[in-house]
C-alpha positions in Angstrom: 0.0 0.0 0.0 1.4 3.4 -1.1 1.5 6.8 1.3 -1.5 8.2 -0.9 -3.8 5.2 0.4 -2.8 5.2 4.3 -4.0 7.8 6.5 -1.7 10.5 7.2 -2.5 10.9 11.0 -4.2 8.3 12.7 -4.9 8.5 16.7 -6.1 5.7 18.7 -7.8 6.4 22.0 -5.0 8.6 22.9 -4.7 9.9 26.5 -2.2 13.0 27.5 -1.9 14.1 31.0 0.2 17.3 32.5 0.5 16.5 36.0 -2.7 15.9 37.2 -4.9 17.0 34.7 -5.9 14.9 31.8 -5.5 16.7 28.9 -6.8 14.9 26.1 -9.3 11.6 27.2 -9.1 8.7 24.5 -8.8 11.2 21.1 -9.7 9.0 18.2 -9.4 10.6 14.9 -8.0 9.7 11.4 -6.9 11.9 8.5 -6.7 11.0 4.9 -4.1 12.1 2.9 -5.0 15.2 0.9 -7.6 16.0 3.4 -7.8 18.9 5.6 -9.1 19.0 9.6 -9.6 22.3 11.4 -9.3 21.3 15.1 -11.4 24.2 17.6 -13.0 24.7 20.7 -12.3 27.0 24.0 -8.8 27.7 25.5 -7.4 24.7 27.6 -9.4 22.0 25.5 -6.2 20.6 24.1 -5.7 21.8 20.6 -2.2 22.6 21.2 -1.2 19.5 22.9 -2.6 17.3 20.0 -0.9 19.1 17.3 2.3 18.6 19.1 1.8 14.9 20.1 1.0 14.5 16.3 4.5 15.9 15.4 6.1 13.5 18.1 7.5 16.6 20.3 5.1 15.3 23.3 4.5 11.2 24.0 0.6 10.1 25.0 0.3 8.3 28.2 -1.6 5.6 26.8 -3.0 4.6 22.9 -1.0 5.1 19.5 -0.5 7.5 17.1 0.4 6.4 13.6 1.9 9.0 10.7 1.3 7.3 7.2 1.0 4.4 8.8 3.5 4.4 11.5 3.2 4.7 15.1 5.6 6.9 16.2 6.1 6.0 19.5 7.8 3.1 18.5 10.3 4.8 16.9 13.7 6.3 18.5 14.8 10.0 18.2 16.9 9.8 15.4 13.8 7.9 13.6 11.4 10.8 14.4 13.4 13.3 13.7 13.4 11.4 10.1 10.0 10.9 9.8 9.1 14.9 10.6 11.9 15.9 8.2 11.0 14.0 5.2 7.1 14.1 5.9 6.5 16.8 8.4 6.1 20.5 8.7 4.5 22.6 12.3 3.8 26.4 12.1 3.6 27.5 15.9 2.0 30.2 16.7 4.8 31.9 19.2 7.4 33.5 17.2 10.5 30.8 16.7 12.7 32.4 14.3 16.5 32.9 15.1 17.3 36.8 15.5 20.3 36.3 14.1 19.6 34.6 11.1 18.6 36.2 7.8 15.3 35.1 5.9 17.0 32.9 3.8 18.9 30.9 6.6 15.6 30.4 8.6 14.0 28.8 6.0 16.9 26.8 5.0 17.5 25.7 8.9 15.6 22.5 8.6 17.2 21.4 6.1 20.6 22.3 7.6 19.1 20.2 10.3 19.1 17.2 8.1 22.1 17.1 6.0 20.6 18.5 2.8 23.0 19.6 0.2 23.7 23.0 -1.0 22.7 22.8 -4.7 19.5 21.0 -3.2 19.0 24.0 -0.5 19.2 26.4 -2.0 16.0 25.9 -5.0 14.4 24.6 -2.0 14.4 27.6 -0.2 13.8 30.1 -3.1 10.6 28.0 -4.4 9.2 28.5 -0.6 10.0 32.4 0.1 8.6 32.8 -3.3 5.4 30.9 -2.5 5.2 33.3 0.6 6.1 36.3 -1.1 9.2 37.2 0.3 12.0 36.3 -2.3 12.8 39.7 -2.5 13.8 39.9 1.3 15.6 36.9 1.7 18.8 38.6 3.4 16.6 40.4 5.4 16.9 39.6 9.5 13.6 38.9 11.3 13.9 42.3 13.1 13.5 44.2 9.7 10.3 42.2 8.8 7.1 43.6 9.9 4.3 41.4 11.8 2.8 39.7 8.7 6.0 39.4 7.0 7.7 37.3 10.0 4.5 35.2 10.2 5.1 33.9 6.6 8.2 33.5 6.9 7.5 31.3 9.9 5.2 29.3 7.3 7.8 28.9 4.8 10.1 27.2 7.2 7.4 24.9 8.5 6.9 24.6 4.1 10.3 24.3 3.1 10.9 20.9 1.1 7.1 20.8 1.1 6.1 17.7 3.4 3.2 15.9 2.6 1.5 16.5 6.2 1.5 19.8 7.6 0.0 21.3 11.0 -1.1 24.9 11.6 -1.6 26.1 15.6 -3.0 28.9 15.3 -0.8 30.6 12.6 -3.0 34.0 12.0 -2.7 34.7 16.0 -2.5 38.3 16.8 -2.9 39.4 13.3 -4.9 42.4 11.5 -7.6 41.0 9.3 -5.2 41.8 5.7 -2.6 39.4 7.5 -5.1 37.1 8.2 -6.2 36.5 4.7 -2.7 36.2 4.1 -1.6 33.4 5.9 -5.1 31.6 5.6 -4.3 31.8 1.3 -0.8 30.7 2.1 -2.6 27.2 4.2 -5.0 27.3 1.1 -2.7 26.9 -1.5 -0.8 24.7 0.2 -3.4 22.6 0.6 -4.5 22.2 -2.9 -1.6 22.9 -4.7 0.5 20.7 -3.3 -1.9 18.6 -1.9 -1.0 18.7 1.7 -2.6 17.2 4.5 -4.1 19.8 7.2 -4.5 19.6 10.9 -5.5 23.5 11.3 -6.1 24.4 14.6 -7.9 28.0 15.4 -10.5 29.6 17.7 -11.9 32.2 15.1 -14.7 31.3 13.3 -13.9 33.5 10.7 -10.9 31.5 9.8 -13.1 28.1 10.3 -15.8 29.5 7.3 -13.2 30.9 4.8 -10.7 28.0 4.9 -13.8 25.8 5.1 -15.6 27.7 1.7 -12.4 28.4 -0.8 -9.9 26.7 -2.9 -7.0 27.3 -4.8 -6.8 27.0 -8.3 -4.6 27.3 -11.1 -5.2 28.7 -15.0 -3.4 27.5 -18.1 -0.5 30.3 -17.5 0.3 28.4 -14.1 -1.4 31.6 -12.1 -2.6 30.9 -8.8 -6.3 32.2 -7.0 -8.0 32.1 -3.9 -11.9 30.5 -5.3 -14.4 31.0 -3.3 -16.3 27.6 -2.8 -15.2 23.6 -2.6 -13.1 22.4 -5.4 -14.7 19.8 -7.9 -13.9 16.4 -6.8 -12.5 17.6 -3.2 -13.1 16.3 -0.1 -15.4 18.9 2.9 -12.8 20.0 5.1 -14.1 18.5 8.5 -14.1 20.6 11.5 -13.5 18.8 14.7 -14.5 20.5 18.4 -12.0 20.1 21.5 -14.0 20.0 24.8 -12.2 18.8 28.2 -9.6 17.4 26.0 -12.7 14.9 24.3 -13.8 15.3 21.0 -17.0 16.8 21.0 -18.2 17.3 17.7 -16.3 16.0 14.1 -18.3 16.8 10.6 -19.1 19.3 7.8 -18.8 23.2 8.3 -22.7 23.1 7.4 -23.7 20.6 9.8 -20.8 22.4 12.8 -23.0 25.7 12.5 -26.1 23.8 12.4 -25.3 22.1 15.8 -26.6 22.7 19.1 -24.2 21.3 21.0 -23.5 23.6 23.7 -19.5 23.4 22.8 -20.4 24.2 19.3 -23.2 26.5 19.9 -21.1 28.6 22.3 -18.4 29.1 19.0 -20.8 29.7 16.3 -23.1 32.4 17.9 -19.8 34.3 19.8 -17.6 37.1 18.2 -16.3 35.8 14.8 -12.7 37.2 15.5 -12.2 35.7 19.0 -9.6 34.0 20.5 -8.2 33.6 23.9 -4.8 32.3 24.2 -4.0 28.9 25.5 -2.0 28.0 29.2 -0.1 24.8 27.7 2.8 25.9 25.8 5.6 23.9 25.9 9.0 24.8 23.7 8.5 23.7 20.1 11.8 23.3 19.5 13.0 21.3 22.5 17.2 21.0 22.2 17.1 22.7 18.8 15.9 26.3 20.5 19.6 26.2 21.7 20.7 28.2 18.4 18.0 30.8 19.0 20.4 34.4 19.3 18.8 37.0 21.8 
């Protein structure tokens, strides 16, 4: 069986505690390949903590989690660190980039990370910071970037090499509504175009409807555009509700404002733009923040 016909994420009554509170209670979810998930639900209900356990940067307590058919668990460091690297990309919301690196060297750091070549870095890296808009400032440091620009760039590490499963917490975070549309095109595109598979997580429900209601598409000069709409022949994105780290609700945007769940219910009928930050934030780069300048 090839990657296209195993799930990309698979979790199996997964259990997460943080000292003595259970985080997420037996999570059981699956993800095709191709497809896309937007994970919600109020602070604290775990959104975070699955999008890292997916990634292998935290370990469940009990059940399995399998990437394209592997369960990572089983697997030792230098195993993981090959399976995100060839297959894996995460787009934190904090801001991770090294201070003293340039644009260019950001993106490229995963790479550097894992022995890539320079003749194979280097179109790598261009292709991305194009895709993001920033080929232009590639020798640019982080501090000479403005808010949005910073974000994308964070995007286009998380894209470089372009892995076939990618996972978005809370990526338009603290951004102006232009931004936001920004970064949200970037995920679509992504998404289409290269056909990556999307755990998205976000509290705003304007982000849940748009990525939820447009595509990306291509013309015969190889031009890109946001659609609004699904794509012929593609799946519904799914959204999927976190409550007491259990999974409240999983279905179709339609049938996720139609619900009267009270988890649901309390999302759909609040403020479109709001978000309240979450308490569980542990380092996303583990040993590798090391190389972070101040």
């Amino acid at each position: 069986m090839n990657s296209s016909q195993v799930p990309a994420i698979e979790f199996h009554d997964v259990c997460f505690r943080s000292g003595d509170k259970l985080v997420l209670n037996d999570v059981n979810f699956t993800l095709e390949p191709g497809h896309m998930t937007i994970i919600t639900g109020a602070s604290n209900s775990g959104k975070s903590v699955l999008l890292h356990l997916a990634i292998g940067l935290l370990r469940p307590d009990s059940g399995d989690i399998l990437i394209e058919g592997r369960n990572i668990a089983k697997l030792n460091e230098a195993e993981l660190l090959a399976l995100r690297s060839s297959r894996m990309g995460i787009a934190f919301q904090e801001d991770t980039l090294f201070t003293g690196m340039s644009a260019f060297e950001n993106a490229a750091y995963r790479l550097v990370e894992h022995n890539w070549t320079e003749q194979q870095i280097k179109p790598a890296v261009l292709e991305v910071l194009r895709f993001v808009g920033l080929e232009r400032d590639a020798d640019k440091l982080p501090e000479e970037l403005s808010v949005g620009m910073r974000r994308r760039l964070e995007i286009a590490r998380s894209l470089v090499g372009w892995p076939r499963i990618m996972l978005f917490d809370e990526p338009a975070s603290g951004l102006d509504p232009i931004n936001t549309k920004s970064v949200m095109d970037l995920v679509i595109r992504a998404r289409d175009l290269h056909k990556i598979s999307v755990l998205y997580a976000t509290k705003a429900m304007n982000e849940i409807r748009y990525l939820a209601q447009h595509h990306a598409s291509k013309d015969d000069t190889g031009a890109s555009a946001i659609i609004s709409g699904l794509a012929p022949g593609r799946p519904e994105i799914l959204v999927m509700v976190l409550e007491n780290g259990s999974i409240a609700f999983r279905g179709s945007l339609s049938n996720f404002e139609a619900s009267t769940l009270p988890s649901v219910a309390s999302m759909t009928h609040s403020d479109a733009g709001e978000r309240v930050g979450t308490s569980f934030s542990p380092d996303p780069w583990h040993m590798n923040i090391r190389h972070k300048e101040a």
